[in-house]
C-alpha positions, -999 to +999 in steps of 0.1 A: -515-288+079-506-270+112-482-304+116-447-320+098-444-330+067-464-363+080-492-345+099-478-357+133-454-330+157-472-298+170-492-271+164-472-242+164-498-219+143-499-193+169-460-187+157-465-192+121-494-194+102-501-183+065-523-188+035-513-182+001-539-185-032-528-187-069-539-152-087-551-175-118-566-206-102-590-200-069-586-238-062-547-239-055-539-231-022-504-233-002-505-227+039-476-230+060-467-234+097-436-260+108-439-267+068-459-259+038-488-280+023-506-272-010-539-278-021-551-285-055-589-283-051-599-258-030-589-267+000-607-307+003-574-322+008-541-311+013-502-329+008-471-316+021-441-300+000-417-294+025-396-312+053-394-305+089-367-327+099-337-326+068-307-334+091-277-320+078-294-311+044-304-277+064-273-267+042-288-278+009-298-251-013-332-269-023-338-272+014-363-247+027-362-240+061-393-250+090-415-223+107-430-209+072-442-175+084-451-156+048-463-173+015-472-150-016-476-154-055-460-131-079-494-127-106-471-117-133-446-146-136-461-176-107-429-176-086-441-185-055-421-173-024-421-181+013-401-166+043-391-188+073-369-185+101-342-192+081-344-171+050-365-162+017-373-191-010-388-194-046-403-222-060-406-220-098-432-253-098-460-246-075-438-256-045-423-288-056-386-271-056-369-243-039-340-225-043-331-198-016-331-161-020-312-144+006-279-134-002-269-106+015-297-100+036-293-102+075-313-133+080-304-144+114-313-132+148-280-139+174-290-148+207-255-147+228-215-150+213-183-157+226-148-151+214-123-176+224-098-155+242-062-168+232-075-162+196-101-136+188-107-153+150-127-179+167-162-166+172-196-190+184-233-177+179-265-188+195-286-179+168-327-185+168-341-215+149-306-215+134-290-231+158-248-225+162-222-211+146-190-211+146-161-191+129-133-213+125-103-189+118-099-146+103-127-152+073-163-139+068-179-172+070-200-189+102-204-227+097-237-244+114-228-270+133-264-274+153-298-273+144-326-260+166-327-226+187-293-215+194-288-194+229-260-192+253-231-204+241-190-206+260-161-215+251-140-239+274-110-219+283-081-241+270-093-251+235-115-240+204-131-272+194-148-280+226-171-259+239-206-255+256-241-243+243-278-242+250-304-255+224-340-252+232-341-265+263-307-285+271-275-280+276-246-297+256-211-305+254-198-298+217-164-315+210-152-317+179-158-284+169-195-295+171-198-325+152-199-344+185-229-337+208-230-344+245-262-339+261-253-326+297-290-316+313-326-311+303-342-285+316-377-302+305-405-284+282-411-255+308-372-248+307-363-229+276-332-210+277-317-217+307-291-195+317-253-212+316-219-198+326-187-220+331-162-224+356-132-197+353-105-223+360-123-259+355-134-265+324-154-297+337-177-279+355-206-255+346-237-237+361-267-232+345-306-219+359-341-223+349-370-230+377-337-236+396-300-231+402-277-259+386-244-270+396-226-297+370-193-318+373-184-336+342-152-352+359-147-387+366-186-396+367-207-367+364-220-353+394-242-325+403-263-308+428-295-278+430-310-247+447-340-232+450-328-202+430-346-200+398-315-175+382-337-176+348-330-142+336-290-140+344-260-158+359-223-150+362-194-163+380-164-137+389-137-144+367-115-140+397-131-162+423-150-191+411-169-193+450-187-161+437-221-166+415-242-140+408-283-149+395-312-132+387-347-141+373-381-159+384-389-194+375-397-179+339-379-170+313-406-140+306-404-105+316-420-096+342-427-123+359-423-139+398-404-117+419-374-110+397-349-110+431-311-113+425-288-136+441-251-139+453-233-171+464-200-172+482-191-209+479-196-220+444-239-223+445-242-245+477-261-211+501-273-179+484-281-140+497-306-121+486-291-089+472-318-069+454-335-059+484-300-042+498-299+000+495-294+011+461-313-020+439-346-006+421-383-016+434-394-047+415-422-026+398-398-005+377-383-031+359-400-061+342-367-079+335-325-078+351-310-083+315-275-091+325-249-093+347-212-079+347-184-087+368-150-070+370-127-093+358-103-090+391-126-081+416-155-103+423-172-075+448-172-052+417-203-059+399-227-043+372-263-048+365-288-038+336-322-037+333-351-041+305-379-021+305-389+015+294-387+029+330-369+066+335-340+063+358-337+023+358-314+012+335-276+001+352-265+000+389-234-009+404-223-023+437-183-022+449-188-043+482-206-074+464-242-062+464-245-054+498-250-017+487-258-005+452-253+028+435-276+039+403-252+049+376-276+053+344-269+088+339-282+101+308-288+069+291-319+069+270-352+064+293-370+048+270-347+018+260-339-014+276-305-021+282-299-052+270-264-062+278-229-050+299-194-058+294-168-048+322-130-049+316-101-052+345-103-018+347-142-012+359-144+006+329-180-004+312-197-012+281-233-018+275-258-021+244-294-009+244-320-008+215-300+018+195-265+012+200-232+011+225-224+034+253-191+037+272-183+047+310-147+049+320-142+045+361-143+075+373-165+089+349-198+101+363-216+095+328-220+074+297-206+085+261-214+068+227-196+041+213-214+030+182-194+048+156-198+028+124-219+002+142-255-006+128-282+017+149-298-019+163-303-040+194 
């Protein structure tokens, strides 16, 4: 029961596992994990209700979505309901149809965007167990056009339709607006979520890092090569020199684990310099995770760093010579929040997000100032 809707895949119970019992009937059971399967008498045998693998019926609204985390029994009418990683359901028939129940409720957990630049309408979203979405023009609607866990996703620089994404553990080509799927690398069942950033002026070639650093040509016949840097956590390219990389991470996408060191190459991946042990850059012990990495959009030795982690004093540092030397700069941000993410315009001026919202410092300023007017108080 732990299985697909044919007992086979894995056992994922340690994710999702949950029991449900009829109020009026001590013999009808319903558990769920990847799916859900019912019982009829008390548990001696069991037969699935739902499917794990629906294809492009994920859209359908009898479809109920895998990785069943919740199952209860309203005593005064039957409706039976379930939660997954995709939304709320009802079944009106013991679990033989469903019908979803989640309008309006924030349902999905984004991962990493993008806006295409030459026209802000078009948004992508890495989205868990949702896969990608994608906002074709200035409406209110994302359109799936993947299954599976959603992470990093970039557009190519010249066109809307063709872009490049992480799902579990590979990394595609989408053309087509998504309907056509290139598979590009696989980063193997100890790689999820590699990191992936693309090259500011080639749109055949793209970097991503895992238990190692990758380098990827798609021109001609594809071509690649790797380093030893496992730039798990975070990886950038300077926007105005494509030679310049920036990594951080272990081999692990976990906090806290391996050394966490950052790197910086100088000509495009090929050698790389340790930079977190340069003046300025926290101890490794008070922060379990480098959340991201910023670059100034015209100045590739200006660049900004965030950390996870609950640790007073370690949130954002900032180097103007490459990383050679590093300067804390998290001012009165909130000690007990990770900063999860920066943004840096032409200007050095900065943006980043932590657990309660969005906080702005101009260059030149010597703190940070709230930004999240209107915005939701989350992540």
């Amino acid at each position: 029961v732990f299985g697909n809707e044919d007992g086979g895949g894995f056992d994922q119970s340690l994710y999702d596992n949950c029991i449900a019992v009829a109020p009026n009937n001590a013999d009808r059971i319903w558990v769920g994990g990847l799916v859900v399967y019912t019982s009829a008498n008390g548990g001696n045998s069991f037969t699935n209700q739902t499917l794990y693998f629906d294809g492009i019926a994920i859209e359908r609204d009898d479809h109920i979505h895998p990785d069943v985390h919740s199952l209860g029994v309203n005593p005064l009418n039957n409706l039976l309901y379930a939660t997954t990683d995709g939304g709320v359901y009802v079944s009106n028939d013991n679990g033989v149809n469903w019908g979803k129940r989640y309008n309006n409720l924030p349902t999905t957990q984004i991962y990493h965007m993008d806006v295409y630049d030459a026209s802000p309408h078009h948004i992508l979203i890495g989205s868990q167990d949702n896969g990608i979405h994608k906002r074709f023009g200035n409406t209110s609607a994302f359109e799936q056009t993947q299954e599976g866990d959603g992470y990093a996703i970039q557009y190519k620089s010249d066109e809307t339709d063709d872009f490049y994404a992480v799902i579990n553990t590979k990394v595609y080509r989408l053309m087509s607006d998504g309907l056509t799927q290139l598979e590009k690398w696989d980063w193997g069942a100890t790689g999820f979520f590699p990191t992936l950033a693309i090259h500011p002026t080639d749109n055949d070639r793209f970097f991503s890092a895992r238990q190692y650093f990758l380098a990827y040509d798609l021109s001609g016949v594809d071509s690649w090569f790797t380093r030893a840097i496992p730039a798990s956590w975070a990886l950038c390219v300077a926007p105005s020199n494509a030679n310049r990389i920036y990594g951080a991470g272990s081999g692990s996408f976990t906090p806290g684990s391996g050394t966490g060191a950052m790197w910086r190459s100088s000509d495009g991946g090929s050698t790389w310099d340790t930079i977190s042990n340069n003046p300025g850059f926290p101890a490794r012990a008070s922060y379990p995770k480098i959340m991201n990495i910023a670059v100034n959009p015209t100045n590739a030795n200006q660049v900004w760093v965030c950390f996870g982690g609950t640790n007073a004093g370690t949130k954002i540092v900032y180097s103007s010579n490459g990383g050679n030397s590093w300067t804390n700069v998290t001012g009165s941000l909130p000690n007990n929040l990770p900063v999860n993410c920066i943004a840096v315009d032409e200007n050095n001026n900065a943006y980043c997000g932590n657990d309660f919202g969005v906080f702005y410092r101009a260059a030149g300023w010597t703190d940070w100032k709230p930004f999240y007017n209107g915005l939701p108080r989350v992540p």
